[in-house]
C-alpha positions as CSV (number, residue, x, y, z in Angstrom):
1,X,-14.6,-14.6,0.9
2,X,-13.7,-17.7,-0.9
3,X,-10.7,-19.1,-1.3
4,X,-9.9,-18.3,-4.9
5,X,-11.3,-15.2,-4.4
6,X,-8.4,-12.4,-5.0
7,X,-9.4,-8.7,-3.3
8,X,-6.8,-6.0,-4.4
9,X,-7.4,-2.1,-2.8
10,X,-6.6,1.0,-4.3
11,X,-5.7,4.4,-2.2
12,X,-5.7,7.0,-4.3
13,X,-4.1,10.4,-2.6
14,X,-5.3,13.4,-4.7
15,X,-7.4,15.9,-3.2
16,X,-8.6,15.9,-6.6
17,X,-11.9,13.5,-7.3
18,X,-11.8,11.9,-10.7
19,X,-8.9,13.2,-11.8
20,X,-5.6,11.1,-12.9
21,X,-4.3,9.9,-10.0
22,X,-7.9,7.6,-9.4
23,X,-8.1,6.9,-12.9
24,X,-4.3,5.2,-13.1
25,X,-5.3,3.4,-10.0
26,X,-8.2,2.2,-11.5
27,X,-6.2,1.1,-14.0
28,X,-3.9,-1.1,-12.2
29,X,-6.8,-2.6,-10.2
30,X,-8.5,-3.2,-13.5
31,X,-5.1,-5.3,-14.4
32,X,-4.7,-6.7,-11.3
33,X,-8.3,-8.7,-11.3
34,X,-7.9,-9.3,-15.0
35,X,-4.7,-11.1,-14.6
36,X,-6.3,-13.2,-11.7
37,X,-9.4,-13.8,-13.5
38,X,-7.3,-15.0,-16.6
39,X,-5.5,-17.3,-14.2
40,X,-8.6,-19.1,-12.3
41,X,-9.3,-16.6,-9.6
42,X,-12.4,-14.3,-8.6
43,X,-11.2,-10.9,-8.1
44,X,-13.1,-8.2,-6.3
45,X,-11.4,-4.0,-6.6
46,X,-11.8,-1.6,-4.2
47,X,-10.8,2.1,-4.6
48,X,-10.4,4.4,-1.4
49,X,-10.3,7.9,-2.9
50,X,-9.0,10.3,0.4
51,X,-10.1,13.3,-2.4
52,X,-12.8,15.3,0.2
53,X,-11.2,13.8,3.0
54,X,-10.1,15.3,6.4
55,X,-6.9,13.5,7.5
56,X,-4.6,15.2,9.7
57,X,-1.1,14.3,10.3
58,X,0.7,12.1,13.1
59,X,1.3,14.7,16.1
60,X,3.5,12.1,18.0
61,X,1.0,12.4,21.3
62,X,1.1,8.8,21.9
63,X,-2.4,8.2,23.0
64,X,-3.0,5.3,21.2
65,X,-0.1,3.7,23.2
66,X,-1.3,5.0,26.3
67,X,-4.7,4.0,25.9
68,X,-4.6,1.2,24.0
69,X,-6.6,2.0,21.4
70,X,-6.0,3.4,17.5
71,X,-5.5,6.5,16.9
72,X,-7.6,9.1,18.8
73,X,-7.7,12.2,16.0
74,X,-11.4,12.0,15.0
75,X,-10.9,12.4,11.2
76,X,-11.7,10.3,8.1
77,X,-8.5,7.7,8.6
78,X,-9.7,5.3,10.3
79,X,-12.9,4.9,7.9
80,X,-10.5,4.9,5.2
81,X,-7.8,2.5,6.7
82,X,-10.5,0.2,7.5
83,X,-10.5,-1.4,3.4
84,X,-6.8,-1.7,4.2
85,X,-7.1,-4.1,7.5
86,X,-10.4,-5.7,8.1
87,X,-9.4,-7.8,6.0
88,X,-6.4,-7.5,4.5
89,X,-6.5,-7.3,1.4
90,X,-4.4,-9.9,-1.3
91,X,-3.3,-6.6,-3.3
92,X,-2.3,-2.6,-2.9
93,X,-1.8,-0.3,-5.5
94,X,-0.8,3.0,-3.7
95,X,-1.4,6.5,-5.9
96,X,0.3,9.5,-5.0
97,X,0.5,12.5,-7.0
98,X,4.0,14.7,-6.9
99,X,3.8,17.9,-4.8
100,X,7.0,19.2,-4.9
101,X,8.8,16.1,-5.7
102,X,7.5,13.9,-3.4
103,X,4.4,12.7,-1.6
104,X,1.3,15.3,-1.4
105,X,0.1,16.2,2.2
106,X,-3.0,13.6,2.1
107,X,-0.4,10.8,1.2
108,X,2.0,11.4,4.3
109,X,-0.4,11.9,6.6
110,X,-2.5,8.7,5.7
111,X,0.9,6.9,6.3
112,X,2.1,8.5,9.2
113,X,-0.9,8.2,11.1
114,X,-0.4,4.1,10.6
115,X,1.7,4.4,13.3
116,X,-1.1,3.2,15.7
117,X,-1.1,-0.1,13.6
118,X,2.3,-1.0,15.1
119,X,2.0,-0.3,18.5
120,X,2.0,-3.6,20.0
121,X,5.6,-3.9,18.6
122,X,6.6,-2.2,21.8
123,X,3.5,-2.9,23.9
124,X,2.3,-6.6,24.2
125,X,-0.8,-5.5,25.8
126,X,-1.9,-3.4,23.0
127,X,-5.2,-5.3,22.1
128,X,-4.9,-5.0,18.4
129,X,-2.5,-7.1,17.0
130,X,-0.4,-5.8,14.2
131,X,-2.0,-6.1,10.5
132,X,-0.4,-9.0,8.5
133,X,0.4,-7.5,5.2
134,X,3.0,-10.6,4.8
135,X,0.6,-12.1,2.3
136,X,-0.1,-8.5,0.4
137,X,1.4,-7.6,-2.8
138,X,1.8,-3.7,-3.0
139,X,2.6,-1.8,-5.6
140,X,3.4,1.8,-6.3
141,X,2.3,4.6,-8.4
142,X,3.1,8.2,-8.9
143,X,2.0,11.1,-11.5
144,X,3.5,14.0,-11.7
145,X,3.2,17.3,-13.7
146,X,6.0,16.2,-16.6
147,X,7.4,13.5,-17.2
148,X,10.6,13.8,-15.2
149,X,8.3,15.8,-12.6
150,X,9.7,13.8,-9.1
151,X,8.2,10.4,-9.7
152,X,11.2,8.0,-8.1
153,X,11.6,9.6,-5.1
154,X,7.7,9.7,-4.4
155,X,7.9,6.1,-5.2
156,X,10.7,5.5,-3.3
157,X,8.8,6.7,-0.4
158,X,5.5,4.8,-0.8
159,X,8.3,1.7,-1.0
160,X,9.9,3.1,2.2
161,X,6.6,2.6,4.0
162,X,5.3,-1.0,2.5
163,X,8.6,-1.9,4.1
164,X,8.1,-0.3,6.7
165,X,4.4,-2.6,7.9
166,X,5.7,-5.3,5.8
167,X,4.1,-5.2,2.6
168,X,5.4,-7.5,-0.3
169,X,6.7,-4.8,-3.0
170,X,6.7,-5.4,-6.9
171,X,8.6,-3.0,-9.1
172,X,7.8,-2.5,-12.7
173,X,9.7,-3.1,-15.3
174,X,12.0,-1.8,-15.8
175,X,11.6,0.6,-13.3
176,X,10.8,0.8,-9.6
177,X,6.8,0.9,-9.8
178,X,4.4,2.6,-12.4
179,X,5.3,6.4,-13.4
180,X,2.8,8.6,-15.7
181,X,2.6,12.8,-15.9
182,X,-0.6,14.4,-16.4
183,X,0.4,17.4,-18.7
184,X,0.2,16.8,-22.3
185,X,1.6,18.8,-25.0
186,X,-1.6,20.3,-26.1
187,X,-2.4,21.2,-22.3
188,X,-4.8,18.6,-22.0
189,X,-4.8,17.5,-18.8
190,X,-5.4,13.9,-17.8
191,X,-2.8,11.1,-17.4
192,X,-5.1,8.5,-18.7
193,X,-4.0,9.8,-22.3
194,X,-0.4,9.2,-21.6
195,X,-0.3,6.2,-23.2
196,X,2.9,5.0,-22.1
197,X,2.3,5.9,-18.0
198,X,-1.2,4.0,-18.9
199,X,0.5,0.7,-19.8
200,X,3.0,0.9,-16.8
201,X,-0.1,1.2,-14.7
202,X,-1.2,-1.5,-16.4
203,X,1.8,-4.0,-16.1
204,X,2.3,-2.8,-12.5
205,X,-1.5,-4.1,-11.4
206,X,-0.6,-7.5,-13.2
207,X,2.5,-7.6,-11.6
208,X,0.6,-7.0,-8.0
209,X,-1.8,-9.7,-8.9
210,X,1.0,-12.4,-9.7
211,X,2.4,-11.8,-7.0
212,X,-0.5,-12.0,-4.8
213,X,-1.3,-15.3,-6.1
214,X,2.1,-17.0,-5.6
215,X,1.8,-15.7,-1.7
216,X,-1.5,-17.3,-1.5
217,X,-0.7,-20.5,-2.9
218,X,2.4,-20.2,-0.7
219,X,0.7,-19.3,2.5
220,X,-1.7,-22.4,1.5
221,X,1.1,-25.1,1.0
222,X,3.7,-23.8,3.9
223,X,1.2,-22.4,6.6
224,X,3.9,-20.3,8.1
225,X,3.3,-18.2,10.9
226,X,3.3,-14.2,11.5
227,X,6.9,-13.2,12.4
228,X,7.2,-9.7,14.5
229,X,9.8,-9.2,17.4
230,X,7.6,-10.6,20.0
231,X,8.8,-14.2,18.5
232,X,12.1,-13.3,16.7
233,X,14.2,-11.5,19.5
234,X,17.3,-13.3,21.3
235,X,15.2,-16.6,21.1
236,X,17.8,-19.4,22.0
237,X,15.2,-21.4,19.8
238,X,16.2,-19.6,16.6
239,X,19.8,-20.1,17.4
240,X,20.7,-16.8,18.6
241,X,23.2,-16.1,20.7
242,X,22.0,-14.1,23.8
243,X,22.6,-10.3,22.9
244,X,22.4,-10.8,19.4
245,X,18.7,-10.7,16.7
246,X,18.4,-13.4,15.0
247,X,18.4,-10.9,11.5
């Protein structure tokens, strides 16, 4: 890839296929490479659409840690995690729609299983090292069924997780990410036509791709290294008292 080329990913986490929760992510992705393109870059989108996939939840039976390899359920996660880590992409837009308030099924268990990514946090001779989403801008994006219908708190989760493997959040503005609902008044349904959860959509891919060209030209002018508790715990060399972590 070259170097001013931008590639921001998409996960859209509707069972549904074409419905609103792709088309808002297309959105922001459509933002996202405008944006960079408007500002000297190349852009390249990538939408990973789990609608017709199989992908089951964590069960906790630790076999990736035991046999050092990623996880062992033989589903569709690992095809779709793939667009996510080889390579990492410069920008994530994450679309969940609300079940019950809060991240669908398809959505939790494409995060959960993402434990396998982090194993060699705890087990140096894991042979995969731990994705570098340092450099990633990630954004979030929820639809729900009205327009107060649970949005926040399913953002707050998809936030919970880009903390989580170290994602660079945005928010939106003013709000925490992008927010649309899908019902219209005349039962239409298809949050594309809310206009309003459209242009946050819109402003939250922009926001993603400024972002991820500020880390790039960062990364390029600092060259700073990956930082994970292999090289940050009771290290004398960071000036940490023995006993103590150095955050």
């Amino acid at each position: 890839m070259s170097d001013r080329t931008l590639r921001f990913v998409g996960v859209a986490t509707s069972p549904r296929p074409g419905g609103s929760t792709e088309r808002l992510a297309t959105t922001a992705l459509d933002a996202a490479a405008s944006f960079a393109r408007h500002h000297g870059y190349n852009a390249e989108t990538d939408l990973v659409s789990l609608a017709g996939k199989r992908i089951s939840p964590c069960t906790a039976c630790m076999a990736c840690s035991r046999n050092n390899t990623y996880c062992v359920i033989q589903d569709d996660w690992r095809e779709a995690i793939e667009r996510l880590i080889d390579p990492v992409p410069d920008g994530l837009v994450f679309a969940v729609p609300v079940y019950f308030g809060n991240h669908n099924a398809l959505a939790r268990a494409f995060i959960e299983r993402c434990h396998c990514l982090v194993v060699r946090w705890w087990s140096p001779e894991f042979p995969y090292e731990v994705p570098d989403f340092s450099r990633t801008a990630a954004g979030a994006l929820a639809i729900g069924g009205d327009r107060n219908g649970g949005q926040e708190p399913t953002i707050l989760t998809t936030l919970q997780w880009f903390f989580h493997m170290g994602f660079v959040a945005v928010g939106g503005h003013p709000n925490i990410g992008a927010a649309s609902w899908s019902q219209q008044p005349d039962n239409h349904v298809n949050g594309i036509e809310d206009v309003l959860g459209r242009e946050s959509a819109s402003l939250l891919g922009a926001r993603v791709s400024k972002l991820a060209i500020l880390l790039r030209e960062g990364a390029r002018a600092a060259k700073l290294p990956q930082l994970d508790k292999r090289n940050m715990e009771y290290s004398f060399s960071w000036g940490v008292s023995p006993g103590e972590r150095y955050w």
